[in-house]
MIKOL-475794 format. One record per atom (N, C-alpha, C): y, x, z. Coordinates in steps of 0.05 Angstrom, whole numbers, plus 5000, padded with zeros to 4 digits. Layout:
// MIKOL-475794
YXZ;...
//
This chain:
// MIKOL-475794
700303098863;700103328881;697703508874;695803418863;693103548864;693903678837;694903518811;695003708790;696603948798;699203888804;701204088812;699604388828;698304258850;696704488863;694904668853;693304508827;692004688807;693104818788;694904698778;697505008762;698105218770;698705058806;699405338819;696605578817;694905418824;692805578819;692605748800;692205688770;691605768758;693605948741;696405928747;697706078748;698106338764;697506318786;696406538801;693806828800;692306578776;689306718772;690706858744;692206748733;693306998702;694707238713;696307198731;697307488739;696707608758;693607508774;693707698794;692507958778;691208088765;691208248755;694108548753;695608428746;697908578737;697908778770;699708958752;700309218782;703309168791;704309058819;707408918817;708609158820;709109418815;710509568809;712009668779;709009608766;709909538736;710709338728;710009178737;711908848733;714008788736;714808898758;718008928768;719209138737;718509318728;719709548708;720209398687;717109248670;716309148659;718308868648;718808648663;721608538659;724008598660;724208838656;728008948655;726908948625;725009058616;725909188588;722908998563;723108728571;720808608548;721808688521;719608678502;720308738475;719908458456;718508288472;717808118456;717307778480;719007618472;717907298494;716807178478;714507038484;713806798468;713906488489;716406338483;716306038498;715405838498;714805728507;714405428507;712105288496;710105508485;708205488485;704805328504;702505268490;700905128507;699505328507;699505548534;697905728535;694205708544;692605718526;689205898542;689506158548;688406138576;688006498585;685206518577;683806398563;681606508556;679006478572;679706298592;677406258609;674806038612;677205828602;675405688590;677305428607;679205428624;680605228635;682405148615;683504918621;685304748597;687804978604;689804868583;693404928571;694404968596;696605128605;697905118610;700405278602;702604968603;705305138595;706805348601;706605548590;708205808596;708906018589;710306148593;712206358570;710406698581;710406838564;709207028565;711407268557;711407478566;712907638562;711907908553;711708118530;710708318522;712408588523;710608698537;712209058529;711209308514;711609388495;710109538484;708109378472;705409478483;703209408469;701509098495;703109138518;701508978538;702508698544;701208478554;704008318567;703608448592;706108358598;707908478625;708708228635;709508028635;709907848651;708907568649;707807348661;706807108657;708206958678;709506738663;711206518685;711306298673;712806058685;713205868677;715905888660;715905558643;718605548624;720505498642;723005658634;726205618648;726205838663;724706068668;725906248685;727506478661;729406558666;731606668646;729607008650;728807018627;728307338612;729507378589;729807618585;731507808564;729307878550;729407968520;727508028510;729108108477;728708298471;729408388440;728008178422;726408038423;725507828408;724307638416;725707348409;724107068425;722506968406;720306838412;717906698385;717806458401;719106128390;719005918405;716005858391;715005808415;711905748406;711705388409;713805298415;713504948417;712604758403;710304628411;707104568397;706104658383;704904918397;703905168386;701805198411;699305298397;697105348419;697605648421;698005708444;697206098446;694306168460;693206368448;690806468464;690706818455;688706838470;687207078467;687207208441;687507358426;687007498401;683807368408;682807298380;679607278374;677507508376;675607508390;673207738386;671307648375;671307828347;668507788335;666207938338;663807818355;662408058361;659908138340;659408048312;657408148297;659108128265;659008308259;660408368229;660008608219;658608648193;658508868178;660808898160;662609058183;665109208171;665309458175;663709628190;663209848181;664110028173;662309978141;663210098116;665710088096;666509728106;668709718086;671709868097;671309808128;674109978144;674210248124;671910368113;673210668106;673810638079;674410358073;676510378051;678810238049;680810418046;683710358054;684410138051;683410008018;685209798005;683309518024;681309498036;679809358053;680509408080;681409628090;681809598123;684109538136;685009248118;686709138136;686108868145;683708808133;681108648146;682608288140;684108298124;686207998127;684707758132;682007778116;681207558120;679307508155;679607728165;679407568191;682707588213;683507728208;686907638214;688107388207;687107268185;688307038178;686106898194;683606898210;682606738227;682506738259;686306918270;685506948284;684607218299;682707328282;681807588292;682107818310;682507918326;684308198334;682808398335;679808348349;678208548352;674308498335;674008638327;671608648317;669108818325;666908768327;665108928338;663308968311;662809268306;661009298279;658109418290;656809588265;654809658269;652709568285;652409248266;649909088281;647809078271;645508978273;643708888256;641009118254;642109358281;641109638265;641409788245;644209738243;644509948215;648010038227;648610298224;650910338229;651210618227;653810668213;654710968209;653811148225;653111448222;653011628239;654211898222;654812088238;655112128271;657211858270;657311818304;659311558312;661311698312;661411948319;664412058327;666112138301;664512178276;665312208251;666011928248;664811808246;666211478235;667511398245;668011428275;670711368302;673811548286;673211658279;675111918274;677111848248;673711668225;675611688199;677011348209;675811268221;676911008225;680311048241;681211228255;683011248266;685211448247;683811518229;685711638201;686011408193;685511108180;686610918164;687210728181;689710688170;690810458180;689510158183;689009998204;687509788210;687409508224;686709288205;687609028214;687608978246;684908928256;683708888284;683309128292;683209158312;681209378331;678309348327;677509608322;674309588319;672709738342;670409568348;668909758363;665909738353;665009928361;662009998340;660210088358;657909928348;654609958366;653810218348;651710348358;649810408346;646910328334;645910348314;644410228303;641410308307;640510258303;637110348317;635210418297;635910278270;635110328241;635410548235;637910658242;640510868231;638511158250;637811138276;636711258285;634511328282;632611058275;629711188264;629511378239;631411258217;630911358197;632811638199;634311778221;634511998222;631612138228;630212068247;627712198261;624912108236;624611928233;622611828221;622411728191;625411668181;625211648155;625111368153;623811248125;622410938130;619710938130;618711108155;615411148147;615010838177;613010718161;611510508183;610010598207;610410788224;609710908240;610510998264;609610998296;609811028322;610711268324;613611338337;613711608337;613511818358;613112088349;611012218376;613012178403;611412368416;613112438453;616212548433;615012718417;618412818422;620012738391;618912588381;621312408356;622712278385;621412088398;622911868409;624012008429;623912258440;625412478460;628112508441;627612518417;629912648397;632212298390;630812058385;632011958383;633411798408;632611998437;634611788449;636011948466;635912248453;639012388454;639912318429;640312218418;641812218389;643411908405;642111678417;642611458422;644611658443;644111798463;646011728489;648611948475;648612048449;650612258439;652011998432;651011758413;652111588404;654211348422;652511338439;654811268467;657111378477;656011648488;657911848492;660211838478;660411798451;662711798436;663611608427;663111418437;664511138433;663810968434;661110918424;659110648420;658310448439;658610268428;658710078460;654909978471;653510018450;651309988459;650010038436;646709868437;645209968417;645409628405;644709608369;643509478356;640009548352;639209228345;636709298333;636309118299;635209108285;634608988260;631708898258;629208788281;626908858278;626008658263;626908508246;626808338217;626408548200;628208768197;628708848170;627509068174;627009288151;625909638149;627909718157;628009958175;625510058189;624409968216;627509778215;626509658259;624409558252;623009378238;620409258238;618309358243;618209688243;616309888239;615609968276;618309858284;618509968316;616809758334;615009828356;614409668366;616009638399;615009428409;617709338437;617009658454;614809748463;616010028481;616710158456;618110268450;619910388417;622410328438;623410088431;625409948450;626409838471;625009758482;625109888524;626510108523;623710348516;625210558527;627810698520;629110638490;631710588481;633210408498;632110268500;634310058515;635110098548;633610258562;634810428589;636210688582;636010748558;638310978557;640710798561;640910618541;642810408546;644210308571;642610188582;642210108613;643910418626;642510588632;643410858645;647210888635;647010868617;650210798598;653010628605;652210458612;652910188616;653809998594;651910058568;652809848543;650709658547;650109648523;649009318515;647709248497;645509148489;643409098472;644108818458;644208868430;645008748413;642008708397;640808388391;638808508377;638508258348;637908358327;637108148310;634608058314;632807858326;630507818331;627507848308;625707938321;624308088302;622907878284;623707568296;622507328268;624607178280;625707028267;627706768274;626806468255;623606548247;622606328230;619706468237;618206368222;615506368230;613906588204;615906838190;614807038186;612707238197;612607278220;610907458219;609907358259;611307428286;610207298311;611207008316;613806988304;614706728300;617006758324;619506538327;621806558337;620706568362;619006428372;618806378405;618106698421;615206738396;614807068411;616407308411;618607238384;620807448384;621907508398;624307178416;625007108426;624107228455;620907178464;619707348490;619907578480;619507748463;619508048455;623408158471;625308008463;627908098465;627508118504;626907748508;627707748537;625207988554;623808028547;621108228563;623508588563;624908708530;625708908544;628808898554;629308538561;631708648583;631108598606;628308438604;627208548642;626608728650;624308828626;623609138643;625809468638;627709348621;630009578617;632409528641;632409328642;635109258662;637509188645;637009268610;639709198597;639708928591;644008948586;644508668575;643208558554;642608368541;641508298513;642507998512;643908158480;645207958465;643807828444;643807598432;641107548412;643707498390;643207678369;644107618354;644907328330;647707218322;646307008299;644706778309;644306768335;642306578344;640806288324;639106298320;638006088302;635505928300;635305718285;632705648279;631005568244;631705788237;631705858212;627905688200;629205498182;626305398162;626105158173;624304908153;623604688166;621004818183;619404928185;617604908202;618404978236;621005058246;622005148268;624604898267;625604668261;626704538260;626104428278;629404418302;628404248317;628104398351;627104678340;626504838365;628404918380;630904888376;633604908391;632304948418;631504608424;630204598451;628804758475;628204958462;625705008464;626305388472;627905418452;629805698455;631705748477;632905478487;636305478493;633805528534;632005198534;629505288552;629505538560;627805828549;627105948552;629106208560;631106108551;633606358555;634606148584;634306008584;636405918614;633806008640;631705898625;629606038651;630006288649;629706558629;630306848634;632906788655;635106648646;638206788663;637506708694;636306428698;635206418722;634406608740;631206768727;630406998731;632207318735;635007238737;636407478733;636507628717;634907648685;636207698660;638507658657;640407808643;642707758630;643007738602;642207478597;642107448562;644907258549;645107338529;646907088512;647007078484;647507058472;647807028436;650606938425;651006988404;652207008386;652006788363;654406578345;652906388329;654906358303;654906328281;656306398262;656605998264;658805918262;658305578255;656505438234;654805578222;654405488194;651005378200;650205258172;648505138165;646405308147;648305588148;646405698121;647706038132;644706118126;645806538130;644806538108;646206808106;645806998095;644507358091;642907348083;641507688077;639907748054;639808008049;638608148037;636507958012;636307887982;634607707977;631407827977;631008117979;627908237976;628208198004;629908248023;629308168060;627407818061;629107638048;627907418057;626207388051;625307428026;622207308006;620307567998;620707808009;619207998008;617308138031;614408148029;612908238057;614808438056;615108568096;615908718098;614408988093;611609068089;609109278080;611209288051;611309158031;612209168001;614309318017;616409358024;618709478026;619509718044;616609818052;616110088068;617210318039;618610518051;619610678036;621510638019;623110438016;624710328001;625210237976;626710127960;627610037938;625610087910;625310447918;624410527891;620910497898;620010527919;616810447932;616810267914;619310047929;618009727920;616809677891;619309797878;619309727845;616609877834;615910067850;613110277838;610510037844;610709867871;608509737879;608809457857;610709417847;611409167831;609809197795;610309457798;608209577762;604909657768;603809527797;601709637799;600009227803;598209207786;598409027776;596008817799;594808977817;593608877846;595908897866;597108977872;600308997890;602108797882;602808777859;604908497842;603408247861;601608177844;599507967848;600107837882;599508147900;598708007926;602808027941;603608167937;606808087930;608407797924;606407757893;608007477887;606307287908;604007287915;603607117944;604807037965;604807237969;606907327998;610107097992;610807247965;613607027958;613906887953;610906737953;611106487940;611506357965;610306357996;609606248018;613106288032;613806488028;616406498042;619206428034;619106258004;620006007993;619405818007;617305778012;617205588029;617205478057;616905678057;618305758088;621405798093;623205808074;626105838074;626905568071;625805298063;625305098056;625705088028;624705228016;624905127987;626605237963;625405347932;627605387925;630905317917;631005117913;633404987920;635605007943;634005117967;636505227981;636905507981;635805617966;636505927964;637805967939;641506017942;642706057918;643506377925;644406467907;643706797897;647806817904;648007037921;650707137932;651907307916;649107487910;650407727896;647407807878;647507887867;645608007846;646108227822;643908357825;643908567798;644608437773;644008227775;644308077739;647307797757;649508007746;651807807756;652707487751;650207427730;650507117715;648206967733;646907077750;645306967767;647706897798;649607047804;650307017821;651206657822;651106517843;652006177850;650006017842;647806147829;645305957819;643105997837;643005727843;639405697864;636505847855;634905877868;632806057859;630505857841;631205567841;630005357825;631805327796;634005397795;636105327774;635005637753;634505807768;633606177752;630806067742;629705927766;625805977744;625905797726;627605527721;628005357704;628905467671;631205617680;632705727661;630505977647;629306237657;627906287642;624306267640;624205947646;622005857644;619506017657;619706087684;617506197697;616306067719;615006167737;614906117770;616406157779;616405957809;619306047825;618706407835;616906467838;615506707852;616206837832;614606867806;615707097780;618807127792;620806907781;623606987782;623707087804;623007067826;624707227851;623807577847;621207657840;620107827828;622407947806;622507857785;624407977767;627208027776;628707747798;630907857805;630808207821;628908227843;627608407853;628108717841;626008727815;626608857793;630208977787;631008697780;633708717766;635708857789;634908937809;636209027836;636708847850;635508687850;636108437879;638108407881;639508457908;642308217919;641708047939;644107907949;644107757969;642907487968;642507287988;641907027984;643206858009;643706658002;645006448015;642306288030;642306168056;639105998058;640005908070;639305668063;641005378064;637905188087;637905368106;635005358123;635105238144;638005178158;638505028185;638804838182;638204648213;638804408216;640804348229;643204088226;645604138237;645604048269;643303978280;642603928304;642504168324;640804378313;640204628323;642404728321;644204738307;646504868303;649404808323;648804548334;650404408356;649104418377;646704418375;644904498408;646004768413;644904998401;646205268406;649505298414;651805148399;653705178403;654505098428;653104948435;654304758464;653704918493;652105068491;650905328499;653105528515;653605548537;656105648551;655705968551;653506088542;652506268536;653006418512;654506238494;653606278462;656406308445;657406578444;660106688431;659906568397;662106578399;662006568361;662906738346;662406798330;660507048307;661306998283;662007118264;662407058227;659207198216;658907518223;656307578213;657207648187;659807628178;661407748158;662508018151;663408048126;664008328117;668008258100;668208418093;670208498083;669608568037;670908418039;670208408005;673708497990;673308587970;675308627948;676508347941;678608217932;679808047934;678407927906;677007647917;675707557882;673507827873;672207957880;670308007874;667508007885;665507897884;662807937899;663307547904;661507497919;661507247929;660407257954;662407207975;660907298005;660907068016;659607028044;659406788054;661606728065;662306398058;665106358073;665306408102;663406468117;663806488150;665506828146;665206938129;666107218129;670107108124;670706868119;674106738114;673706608138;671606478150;672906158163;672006218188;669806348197;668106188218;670606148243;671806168250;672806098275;675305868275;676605888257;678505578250;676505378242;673205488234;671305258222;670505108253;670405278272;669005198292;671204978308;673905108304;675304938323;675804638306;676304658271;676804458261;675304258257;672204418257;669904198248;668204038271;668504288295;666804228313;668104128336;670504118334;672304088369;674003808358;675003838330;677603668327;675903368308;674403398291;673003258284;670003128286;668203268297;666003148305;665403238336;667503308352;668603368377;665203408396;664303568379;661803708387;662203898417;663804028420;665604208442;668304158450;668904128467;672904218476;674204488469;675904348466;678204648455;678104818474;678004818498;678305038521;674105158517;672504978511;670205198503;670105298486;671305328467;671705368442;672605628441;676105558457;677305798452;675906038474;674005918496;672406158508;670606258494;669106168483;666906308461;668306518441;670306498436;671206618427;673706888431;673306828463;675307068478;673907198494;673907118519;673107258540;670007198547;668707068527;666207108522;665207378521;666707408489;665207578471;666107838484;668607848493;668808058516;668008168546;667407978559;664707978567;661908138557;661608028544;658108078527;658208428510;661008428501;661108738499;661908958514;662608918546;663808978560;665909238550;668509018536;670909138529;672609058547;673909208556;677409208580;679209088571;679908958586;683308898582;683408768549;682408588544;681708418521;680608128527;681307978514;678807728514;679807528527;682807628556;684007408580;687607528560;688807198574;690907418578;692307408603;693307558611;693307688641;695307918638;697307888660;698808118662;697008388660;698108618645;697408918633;695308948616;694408698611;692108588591;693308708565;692508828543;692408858512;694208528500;696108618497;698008448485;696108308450;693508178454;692608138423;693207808430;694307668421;695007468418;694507278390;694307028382;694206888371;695606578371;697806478356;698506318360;698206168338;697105868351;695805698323;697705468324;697305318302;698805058295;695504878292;694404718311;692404588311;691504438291;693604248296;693904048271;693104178242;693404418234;692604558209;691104778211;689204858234;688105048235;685504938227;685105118200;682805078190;681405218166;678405258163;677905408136;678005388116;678605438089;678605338066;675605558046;674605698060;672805768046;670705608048;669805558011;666805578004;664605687996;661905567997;660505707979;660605827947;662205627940;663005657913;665905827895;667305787923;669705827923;670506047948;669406287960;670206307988;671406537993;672606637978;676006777971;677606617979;678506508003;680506258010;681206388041;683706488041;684606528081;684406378086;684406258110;683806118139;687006058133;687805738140;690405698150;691005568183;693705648190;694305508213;695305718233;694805938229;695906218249;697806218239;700006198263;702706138258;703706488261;702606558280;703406888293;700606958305;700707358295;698307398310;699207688320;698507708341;699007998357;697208128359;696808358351;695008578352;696008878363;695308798389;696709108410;699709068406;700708798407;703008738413;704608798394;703508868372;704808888343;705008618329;706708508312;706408298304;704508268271;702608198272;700508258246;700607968230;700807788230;701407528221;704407378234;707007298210;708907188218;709607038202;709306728216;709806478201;707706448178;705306448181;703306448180;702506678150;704406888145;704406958122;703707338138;701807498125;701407768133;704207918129;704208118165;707408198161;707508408150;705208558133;704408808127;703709028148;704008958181;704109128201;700109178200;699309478210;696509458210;696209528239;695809488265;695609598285;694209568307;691709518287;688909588302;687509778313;686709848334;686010098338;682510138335;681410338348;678510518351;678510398377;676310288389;675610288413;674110348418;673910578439;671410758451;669610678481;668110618488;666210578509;667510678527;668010608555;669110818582;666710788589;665710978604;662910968634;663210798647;665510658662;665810508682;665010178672;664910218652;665109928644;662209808647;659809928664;656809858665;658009618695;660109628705;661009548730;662209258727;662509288704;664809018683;663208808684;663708608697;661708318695;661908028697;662507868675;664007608691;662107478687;660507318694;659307048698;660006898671;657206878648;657206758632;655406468626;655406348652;652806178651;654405898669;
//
């Protein structure tokens, strides 16, 4: 009797939403049933069996199996998991959406995917409404929605100069910020790791971050050390939570981590400090890619950030000046070791393409130098990416377990077989359910599949996404468990994601029988005003 009574329940909680005038319309004419399926609404409660019904782009009806509907097309979903289309909320895709033969995004469609959130990290296209615009000229895997970047903004006003900007730069950049809202953007990014956010100090960002607030988006931030570079993770960590107290905005911590052996371990210590802020009525949460190893920039990781004021061609000028090299290769020698070592830093992408898959110990070996010289010369040679192989898999399951803590790829979009990107940019979300729920049963499948729905929708305050629920965005995903899983590697990580049997994107069918149906029918998603009102309880 008691289970029975909670079905009823929770059957009741998927469609109270719906409007019963359109519901009533809405079942004369479905376009699409899916049966017999083990449905998540995305909330984070277990399966329940039941048939869903789609019209257009929405579902329109939610019931139990055996009630007789009509439908131009049935999909028996029978031991088949259905959920939520996936939200990924940190991915530099961007840039690649504005290229055709890339913006059908497969490799996160084959994970699942429906909606993506770009322009993170502080770096992101502008004008927004020009990049909103060309994005809705090309045809597109997921739905995208796009922050603005804070990088993107300084270096409109300020350039990459290391410097505080007057009363009226920062007057100028936070009408540029509330133009960037205005036209779509769901909130602000920051990058204060990398040039030029590093240059910004926290009032820089406060006061950015109540335009925000005033808005009703959301603060997205890469933290300004996530290792013990420069104030170190803990004070970064107070730097984020201090401007969403005194701004009033949401704040999301990017990537969440504990990057290096000397912060190994500090899980503890982080996960602490954010549950006391939410206590305090902060609204914080983070974001976590499954992995053991990120990825960025290789002059980002092992280069002072002073060396990299002014950019690329500065650097290389300060690198032929033979007191600047010197106190340079210092600097990179210490932050090798601080990454833990060369040996976990293998090379993603590089100017010299025969370096790319080789460790930064396997390069100084090979042409007989310092580990420091070589990173120097790669530098030179145009740098590239690096892999840092810097986490512990402890911290990495403390964070996940974290009811707070969405999951994230932190991935891009690559040409098929060319470049070498991180596999989280193919896997992270079949990685999380295969590695972490079904095999070392680190989380349940119902937290799992919340982190990854109505989390991340939540945290970006996007509509009608993330649950599914009568008049909800028809983005759907239906997996085969038993085979849902990543096949990308480090070595190898050109590999789709298997196990998405069917995937719905605005009620279009984008994956069928686990093979791409060629359909692209992702949309642009633009910010409403109302949405500062949008709020579910993430804690």
């Amino acid at each position: 009797m008691h289970m029975r009574k909670r079905a009823v329940i929770l059957v009741a909680l998927l469609v109270l939403p719906g409007c019963a005038g359109e519901q009533v319309e809405s079942q004369k004419r479905l376009d699409l049933l899916i049966t017999g399926g083990r449905v998540f609404d995305g909330s984070g409660r277990d399966w329940l069996r039941l048939d869903i019904g789609i019209a257009g782009e929405r579902v329109a009806w939610i019931g139990k199996p055996g009630v007789q509907k009509t439908a131009r097309r049935v999909i028996d979903a029978r031991g088949l998991y259905v959920a939520p289309g996936f939200i990924d909320l940190h991915t530099h895709t961007a840039h690649t959406f504005l290229r055709r033969e890339l913006s059908g995004n497969l490799n996160y469609l084959t994970q699942g995917v429906t909606t993506v959130v770009t322009g993170n990290d502080g770096s992101s296209p502008w004008p927004i409404a020009a990049a909103l615009e060309r994005y809705e000229e090309i045809p597109l895997g997921p739905n995208v929605a796009l922050l603005v970047g804070h990088g993107t903004l300084r270096q409109q006003v300020l350039g990459l100069s290391d410097r505080r900007p007057s009363s009226s730069e920062l007057q100028r950049m936070k009408r540029l910020l509330r133009r960037g809202i205005t036209e779509g953007a769901f909130g602000l990014s920051t990058g204060l790791y990398y040039t030029p956010g590093s240059f910004a100090t926290t009032d820089e960002i406060i006061a950015l971050a109540r335009e925000v607030k005033a808005l009703g988006g959301y603060y997205d931030t890469h933290l300004r050390d996530e290792s013990d570079y420069t104030v170190g993770l803990l004070k970064a960590l107070e730097e984020a939570l201090q401007i969403g107290k005194e701004s009033g905005v949401p704040v999301n911590i990017s990537h969440i981590k504990a990057l290096g052996p000397t912060l190994w371990g500090s899980s503890k210590q982080v996960i602490s400090a954010i549950e006391n802020a939410k206590s305090r009525g902060i609204e914080v949460t983070a974001d976590q890619p499954p992995y053991e190893a990120s990825e960025t920039g290789f002059v980002a990781a092992l280069f002072p950030s002073w060396s990299q004021e002014r950019g690329e061609k500065q650097l290389k000028h300060r690198l032929n000046d033979p007191v600047e090299r010197r106190s340079i290769r210092l600097a990179v020698k210490e932050n090798i070791h601080r990454r833990g070592g060369p040996e976990r830093l293998m090379l993603s992408s590089a100017g010299i393409r025969a370096l790319e898959g080789k460790t930064l110990l396997e390069i100084s070996r090979v042409w007989k130098v310092t580990l420091e010289e070589a990173a120097l010369r790669i530098a030179e040679a145009g740098g590239g990416s690096v892999f840092s192989f810097s986490m512990r898999p402890d911290d990495v399951m403390a964070f996940m377990r974290c009811a707070w803590v969405a999951t994230s790829s932190d991935g891009t979009t690559y040409a098929w077989k060319q470049g070498r990107p991180h596999p989280r940019a193919y896997g992270s979300f079949p990685r999380k359910i295969g590695k972490f729920v079904l095999r070392e049963r680190v989380i349940s499948l119902p937290f799992a599949i919340r982190a990854a729905t109505s989390l991340p929708a939540t945290i970006a305050r996007i509509p009608h996404r993330g649950w599914i629920r009568e008049s909800f965005y028809a983005d759907l995903v239906i997996f085969d468990l038993e085979h849902f899983r990543d096949r990308a590697t480090y070595q190898d990580p050109h590999q789709y994601s298997e196990g998405v049997r069917y995937l719905l994107v605005n009620g279009v069918v984008a994956i069928e029988n686990g093979k791409f149906s060629g359909h692209l029918a992702g949309r642009v998603l633009r910010k409403q005003p109302t949405l500062r009102d949008t709020r579910v309880e993430t804690s």
